[in-house]
Each structure stands twice: as structure tokens, then as C-alpha cells.
C-alpha positions in Angstrom: -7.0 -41.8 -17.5 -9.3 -39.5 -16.0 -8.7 -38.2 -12.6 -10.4 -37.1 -9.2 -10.4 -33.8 -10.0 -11.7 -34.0 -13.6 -15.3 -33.8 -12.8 -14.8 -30.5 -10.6 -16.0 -27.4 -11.7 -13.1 -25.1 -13.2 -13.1 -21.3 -12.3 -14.6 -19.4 -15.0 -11.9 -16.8 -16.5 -13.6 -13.6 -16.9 -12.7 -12.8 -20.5 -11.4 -9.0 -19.4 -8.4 -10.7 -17.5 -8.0 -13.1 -20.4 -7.7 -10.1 -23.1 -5.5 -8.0 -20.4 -2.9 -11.1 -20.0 -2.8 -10.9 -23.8 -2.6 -7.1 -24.1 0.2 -6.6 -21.9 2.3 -10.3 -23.2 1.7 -8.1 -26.5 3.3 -4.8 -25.2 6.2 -6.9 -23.7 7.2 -8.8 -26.6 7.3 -4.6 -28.5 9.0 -3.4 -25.5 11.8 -6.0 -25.5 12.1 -6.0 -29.5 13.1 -2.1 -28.5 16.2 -3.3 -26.6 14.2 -2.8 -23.3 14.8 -5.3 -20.7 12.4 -5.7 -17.2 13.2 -4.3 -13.9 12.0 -4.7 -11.1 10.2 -1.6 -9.0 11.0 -2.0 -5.2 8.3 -1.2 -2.7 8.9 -0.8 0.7 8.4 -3.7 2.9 8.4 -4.8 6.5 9.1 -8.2 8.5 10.4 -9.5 11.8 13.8 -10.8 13.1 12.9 -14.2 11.2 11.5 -12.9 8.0 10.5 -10.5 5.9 7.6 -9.2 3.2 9.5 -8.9 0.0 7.5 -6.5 -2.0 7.7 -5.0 -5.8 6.8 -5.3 -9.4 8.8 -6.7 -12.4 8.7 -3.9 -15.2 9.7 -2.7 -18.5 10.2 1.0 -18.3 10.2 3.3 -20.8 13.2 5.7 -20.2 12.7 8.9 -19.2 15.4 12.1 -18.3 15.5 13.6 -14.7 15.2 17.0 -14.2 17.4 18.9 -11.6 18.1 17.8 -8.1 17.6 14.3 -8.9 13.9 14.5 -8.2 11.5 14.6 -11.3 10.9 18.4 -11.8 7.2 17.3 -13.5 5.8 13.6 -12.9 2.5 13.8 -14.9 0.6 10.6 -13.3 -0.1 8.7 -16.4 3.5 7.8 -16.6 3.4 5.7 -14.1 1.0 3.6 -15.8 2.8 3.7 -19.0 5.3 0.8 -17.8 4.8 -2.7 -19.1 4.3 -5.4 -16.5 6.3 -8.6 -17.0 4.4 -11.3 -15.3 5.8 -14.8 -14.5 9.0 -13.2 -14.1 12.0 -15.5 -11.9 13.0 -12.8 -9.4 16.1 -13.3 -7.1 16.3 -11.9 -3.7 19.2 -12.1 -2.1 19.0 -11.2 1.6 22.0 -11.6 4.1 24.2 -13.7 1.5 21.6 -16.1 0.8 19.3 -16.0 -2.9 15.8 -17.1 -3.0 14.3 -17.6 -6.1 10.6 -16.0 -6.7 8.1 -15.9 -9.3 6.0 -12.5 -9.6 2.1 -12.6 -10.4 0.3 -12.4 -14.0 0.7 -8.6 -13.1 4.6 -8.6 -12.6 3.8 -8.2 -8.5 6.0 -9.7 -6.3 4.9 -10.1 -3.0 6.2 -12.7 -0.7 7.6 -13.5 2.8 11.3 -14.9 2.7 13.1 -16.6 6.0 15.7 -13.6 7.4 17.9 -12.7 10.2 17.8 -9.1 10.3 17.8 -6.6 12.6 15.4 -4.2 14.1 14.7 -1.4 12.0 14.9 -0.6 8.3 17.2 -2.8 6.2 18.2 -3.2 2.6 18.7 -6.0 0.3 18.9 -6.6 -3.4 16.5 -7.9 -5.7 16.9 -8.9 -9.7 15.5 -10.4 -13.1 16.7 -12.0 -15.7 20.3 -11.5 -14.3 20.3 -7.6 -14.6 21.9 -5.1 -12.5 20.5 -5.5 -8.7 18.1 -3.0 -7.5 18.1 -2.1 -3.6 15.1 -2.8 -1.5 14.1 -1.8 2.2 11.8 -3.3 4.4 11.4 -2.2 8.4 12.0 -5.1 10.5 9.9 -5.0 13.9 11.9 -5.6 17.2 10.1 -8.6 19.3 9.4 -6.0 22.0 6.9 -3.6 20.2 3.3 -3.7 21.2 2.3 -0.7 18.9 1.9 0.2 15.0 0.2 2.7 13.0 -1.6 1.5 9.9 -3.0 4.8 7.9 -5.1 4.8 4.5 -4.3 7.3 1.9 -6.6 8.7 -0.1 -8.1 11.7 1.9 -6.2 10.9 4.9 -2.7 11.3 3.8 -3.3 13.2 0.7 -6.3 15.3 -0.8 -7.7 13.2 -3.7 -11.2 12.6 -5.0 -10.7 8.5 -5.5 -14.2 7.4 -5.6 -15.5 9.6 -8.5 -14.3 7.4 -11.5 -13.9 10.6 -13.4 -11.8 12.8 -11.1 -10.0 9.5 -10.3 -8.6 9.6 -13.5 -7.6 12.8 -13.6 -5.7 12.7 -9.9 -4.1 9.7 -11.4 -3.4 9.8 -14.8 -3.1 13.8 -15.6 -2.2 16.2 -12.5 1.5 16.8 -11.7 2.3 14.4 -8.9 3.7 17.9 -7.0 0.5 19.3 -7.4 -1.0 16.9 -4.5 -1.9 18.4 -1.1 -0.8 17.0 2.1 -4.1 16.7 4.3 -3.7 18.8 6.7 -2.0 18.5 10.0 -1.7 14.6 9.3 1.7 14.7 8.7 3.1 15.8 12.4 0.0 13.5 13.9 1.9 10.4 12.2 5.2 12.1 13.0 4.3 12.6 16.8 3.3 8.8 16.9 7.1 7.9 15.9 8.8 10.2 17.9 7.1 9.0 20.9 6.8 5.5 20.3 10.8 4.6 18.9 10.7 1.6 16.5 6.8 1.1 15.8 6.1 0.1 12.3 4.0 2.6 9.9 1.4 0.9 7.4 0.2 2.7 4.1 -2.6 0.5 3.6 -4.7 1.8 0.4 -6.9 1.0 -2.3 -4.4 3.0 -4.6 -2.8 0.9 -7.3 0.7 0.0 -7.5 1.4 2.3 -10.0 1.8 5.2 -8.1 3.7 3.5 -4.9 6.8 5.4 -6.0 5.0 8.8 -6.3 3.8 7.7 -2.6 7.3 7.2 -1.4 8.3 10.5 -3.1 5.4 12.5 -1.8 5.6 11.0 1.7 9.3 12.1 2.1 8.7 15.5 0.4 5.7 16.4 3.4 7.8 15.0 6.0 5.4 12.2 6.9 7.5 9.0 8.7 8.2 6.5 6.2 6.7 3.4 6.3 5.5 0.0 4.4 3.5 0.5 1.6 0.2 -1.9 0.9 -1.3 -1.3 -2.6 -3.3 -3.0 -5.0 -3.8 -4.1 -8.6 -6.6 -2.5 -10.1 -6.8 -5.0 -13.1 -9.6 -7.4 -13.6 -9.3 -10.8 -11.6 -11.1 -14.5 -12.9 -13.9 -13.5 -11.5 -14.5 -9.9 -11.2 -14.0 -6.6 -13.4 -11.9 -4.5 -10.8 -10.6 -6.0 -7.3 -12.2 -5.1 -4.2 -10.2 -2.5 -2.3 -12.5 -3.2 0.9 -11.2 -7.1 0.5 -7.8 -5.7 0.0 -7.7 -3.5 3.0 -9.8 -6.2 5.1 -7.1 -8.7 4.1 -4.3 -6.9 5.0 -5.7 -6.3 8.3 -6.2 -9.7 8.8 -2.7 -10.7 8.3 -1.1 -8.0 9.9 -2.9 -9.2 13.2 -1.9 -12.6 12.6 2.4 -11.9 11.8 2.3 -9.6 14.8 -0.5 -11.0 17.4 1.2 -8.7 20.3 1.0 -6.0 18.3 -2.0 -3.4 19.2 -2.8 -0.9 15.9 -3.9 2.6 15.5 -6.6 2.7 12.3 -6.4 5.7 10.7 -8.9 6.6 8.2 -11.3 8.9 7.1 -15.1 9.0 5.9 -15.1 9.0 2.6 -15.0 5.6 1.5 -15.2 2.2 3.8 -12.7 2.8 6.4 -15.0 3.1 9.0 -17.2 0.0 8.2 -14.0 -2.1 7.5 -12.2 -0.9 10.9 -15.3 -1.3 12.8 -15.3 -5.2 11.8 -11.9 -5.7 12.4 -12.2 -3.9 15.5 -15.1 -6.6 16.8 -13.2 -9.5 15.4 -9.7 -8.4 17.2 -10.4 -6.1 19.9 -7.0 -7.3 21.2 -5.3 -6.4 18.1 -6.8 -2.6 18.3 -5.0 0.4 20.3 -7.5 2.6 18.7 -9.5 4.2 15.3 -9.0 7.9 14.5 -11.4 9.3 11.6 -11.0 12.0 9.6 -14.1 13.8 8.7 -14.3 15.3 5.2 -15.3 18.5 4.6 -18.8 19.1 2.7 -16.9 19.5 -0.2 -14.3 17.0 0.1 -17.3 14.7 0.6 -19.0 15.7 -2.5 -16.3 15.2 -4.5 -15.5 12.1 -2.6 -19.0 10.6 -4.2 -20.4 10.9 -0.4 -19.5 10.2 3.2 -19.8 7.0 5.6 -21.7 7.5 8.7 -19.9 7.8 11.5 -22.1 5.0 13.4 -22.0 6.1 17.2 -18.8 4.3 18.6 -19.4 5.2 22.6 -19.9 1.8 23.2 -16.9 0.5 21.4 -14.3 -1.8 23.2 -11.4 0.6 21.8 -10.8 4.2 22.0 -13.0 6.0 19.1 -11.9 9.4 17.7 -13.1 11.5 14.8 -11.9 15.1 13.4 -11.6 17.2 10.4 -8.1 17.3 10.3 -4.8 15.8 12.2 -4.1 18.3 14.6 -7.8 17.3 15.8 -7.7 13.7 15.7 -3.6 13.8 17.4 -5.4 16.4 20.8 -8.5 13.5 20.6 -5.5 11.0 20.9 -3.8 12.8 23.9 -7.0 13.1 25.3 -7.5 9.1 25.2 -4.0 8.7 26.3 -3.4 6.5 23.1 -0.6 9.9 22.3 1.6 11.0 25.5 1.3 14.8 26.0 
């Protein structure tokens, strides 16, 4: 018998997601037939005193020897693209004695929100597939009395990178040593700064950046001394409907639902003008003016913006309901900040 919903248009698969599903189902059943078995990759997460944003990727990864110091002495970036997703993987998470049962995505992503008691700051639980060992996970749990965050892109705000030329992209990503990447300058002790002063404040790494390299983020964030924090990524693979995701959507989303888990939370945007930071924090800035402590932008250099594919125009922001700051590097945007008393002297 036919039903109501029988006559309603279906989505149209775009065939690329159709032949990726069946490339990396293809790659799993080779990687298993090895004696490999999936794992899953923890990212770090964040929550309240009620629950939490469980966040990671179910993987088959090839094995690989550490060298010295427990620390990779040479992380080329393609191998972290090398790993074999497992999607529609049944994930457990335990979390203070009690298992939920999840699911990840077609792309082995797990990223859900689990009821918690847990205390302010960062805690760990365990997560597992298939019965394997447990692997630790951390997420930062916000008290019910903070009224301030910090979310901060990546790309040319944390670290030096060329993202929006497709061919440099690929070489930043898949070829240069993962120690080779620069800090930008001077961003480190403004993020820093903002922690010391303000105990307890969640830190957001919000990027366009895929999954892939969260863990050389994690590494590289701890190596440069930058505060750690969330981490908010994407999947670069096609979707039903387009060739590559949108990392403006992405980072709009995100934005969104921060300001919706944490309404009495006010955020400080950090970004820069190479990309769509400043278009995408100037809407969210109109839509939740009460949600906004204030935008800092980096400004490229001439050559960081060649590279970069071009800059975004810094529209004038004078009449702007939240404090607007822009400079070429942190130490300028963190004396900007002092001087908006958004940063204590």
C-alpha cells in the first residue's frame, strides 16, 4: 500500500558521496581482512553541569612507530588522512558509570550531546567500538556562573597556513611536517592572557579544517603554549547535495548553537581577513548582539593575503553594537582589547 510520503520528492544523492561511501566500505573490508580493527579518535569536547558534546571519529589506523619522547619526531600530514573511516559504527560512551549507546556518521564522526553530571572544568571519560580497549576522552564543562568564552578560528589566526589556495592547501595538509607549522605570532599569549584573567571560560577552535588533522591541532596547540580548548572541525567529503561542505555553514552553525547551549554566555570572535570570518561574525554579531563580548581581526600581511587567495574587507565597524578590533598580529589585537576594556590591564 502506498503511503503519504510516497509522492514526496527524494533528495537527490550526488553520485561523488555515493562512490566515496563505496570507496571507503571498500578500504574497510581490506583493512579488517589485515587483522586491523576500528578505533575511535577522541576530540576534545565541551558541555555543562547537565551534559556534554561527545566528540570523535571511529577509525581503522594503520600502525605507525613513535619516535623519541613520546611525541612523533616527523608527522608528515598526509598520514593523517591515510586512516580508514568506519561509518555506522555503535560507539559506547560511558560517562560517570552510566553507557550510552551511539552511532557515528557515514564518515565515522561522532558527534553528539549525552545527559551528564560533571563538574566544572575539564573531565574525562571513556569511549569504545566494537568492544575494544576504551580510549579516554575530555571535554571542558562550563560552570553556571561564566558569562565569557573565546571562540578562535585557525587557519591564519592560530597558525600560518595558506587554506584557500587549493594547491598550497594540499601541500600544508598532506606534505609539510606538522612541526614545520608557525604559530601566528603573538596569538598565543593573547588567548593565554584571556584565560589567566578570566578563570574557567571555555576556548573554541572553530575551523574549516577537516577532522583529520584535529590531533595535529591538539599537538601543535600544546607545543606553542596556546590554552587548550574544544575543538570544532569539519568533514571535507562530498554531502547529497554538494561537492565539498560549506565551511561558512559550518562555522555559521556552530555559532548558532553555541549561543543557544550557553545564552548567558557573551563571546570573543577571533578571526582574521583572509577568508569569511569577518562577514560570518558580522551576521552573527547583528543576529545576537547579546551573545557578542566583542570581534578581534587579524589582518594578513600583503603576502599572507596573496597566498591566502585575497583578503575580506574590513567593512567600517564604528557603528557596530560590540567592541570592533583589528591588527596584524596578537600583541596588537590583545592592547586593542585592553583598550576596549574587553582584556583587564
Amino acid at each position: 500500500m502506498a503511503t503519504p510520503t510516497d509522492d514526496l520528492p527524494r533528495p537527490k544523492v550526488l553520485w561523488l558521496a555515493r562512490w566515496e561511501r563505496r570507496f571507503h566500505a571498500w578500504r574497510e573490508r581490506r583493512a579488517r581482512k589485515r587483522g586491523l580493527l576500528p578505533t575511535v579518535t577522541a576530540f576534545p569536547g565541551y558541555g555543562s553541569t547537565e551534559w556534554v558534546r561527545v566528540l570523535g571519529r571511529v577509525l581503522i589506523v594503520p600502525p605507525s612507530s613513535p619516535r623519541g619522547g613520546g611525541e612523533y619526531g616527523s608527522v608528515r600530514g598526509w598520514r593523517s588522512f591515510v586512516a580508514v573511516p568506519v561509518g555506522f559504527a555503535q560507539v559506547s560512551v560511558t560517562i560517570g558509570g552510566v553507557t550510552h549507546e551511539v552511532v557515528s556518521d557515514r564518515g565515522g564522526v561522532v558527534d553528539t550531546v549525552l545527559p551528564a553530571a560533571l563538574e566544572p572544568g575539564w573531565q574525562t571519560f571513556s569511549v569504545s567500538v566494537e568492544g575494544g580497549a576504551p580510549v579516554e576522552m575530555r571535554a571542558f564543562i562550563v560552570a553556571p556562573d561564566i558569562r565569557f568564552g573565546v571562540v578562535s578560528d585557525v587557519d591564519d589566526t592560530v597558525w600560518v597556513t595558506a587554506l584557500p589556495r587549493p594547491l598550497l592547501a594540499a601541500w600544508n595538509s598532506f606534505v609539510v611536517d606538522e612541526h614545520a607549522r608557525q604559530p601566528v605570532a603573538g596569538m598565543a599569549v593573547l588567548l593565554e592572557t584571556l584565560v589567566r584573567d578570566r578563570p574557567g571560560i571555555p576556548v573554541v577552535y572553530l575551523s574549516t579544517g577537516a577532522w583529520n588533522i584535529a590531533s595535529t591541532l591538539t599537538r601543535f596547540l600544546r607545543r606553542h603554549l596556546y590554552p587548550a580548548g574544544a575543538t570544532l572541525l569539519t568533514d571535507w567529503g562530498p554531502t547529497h547535495d554538494r561537492w565539498f561542505r560549506s565551511g561558512q555553514l559550518h562555522k555559521a552553525a556552530n555559532l548558532q548553537r553555541l549561543a543557544a547551549e550557553f545564552p548567558e554566555i557573551t563571546w570573543l570572535l577571533i578571526g582574521d581577513d583572509g577568508q569569511h570570518d569577518d562577514e560570518i561574525y558580522t551576521t552573527f554579531a547583528s543576529e545576537h548582539p547579546e551573545n557578542v563580548a566583542a570581534v578581534a581581526i587579524r589582518r594578513l600581511s600583503p603576502a599572507e593575503a596573496v597566498l591566502a587567495g585575497g583578503r575580506t574587507a574590513v567593512n567600517d565597524h564604528t557603528a557596530a553594537s560590540v567592541p570592533w578590533v583589528t591588527a596584524s598580529h596578537g600583541a596588537g589585537l590583545l592592547r586593542r582589547l585592553r583598550e576596549e576594556g574587553v582584556v583587564g590591564d
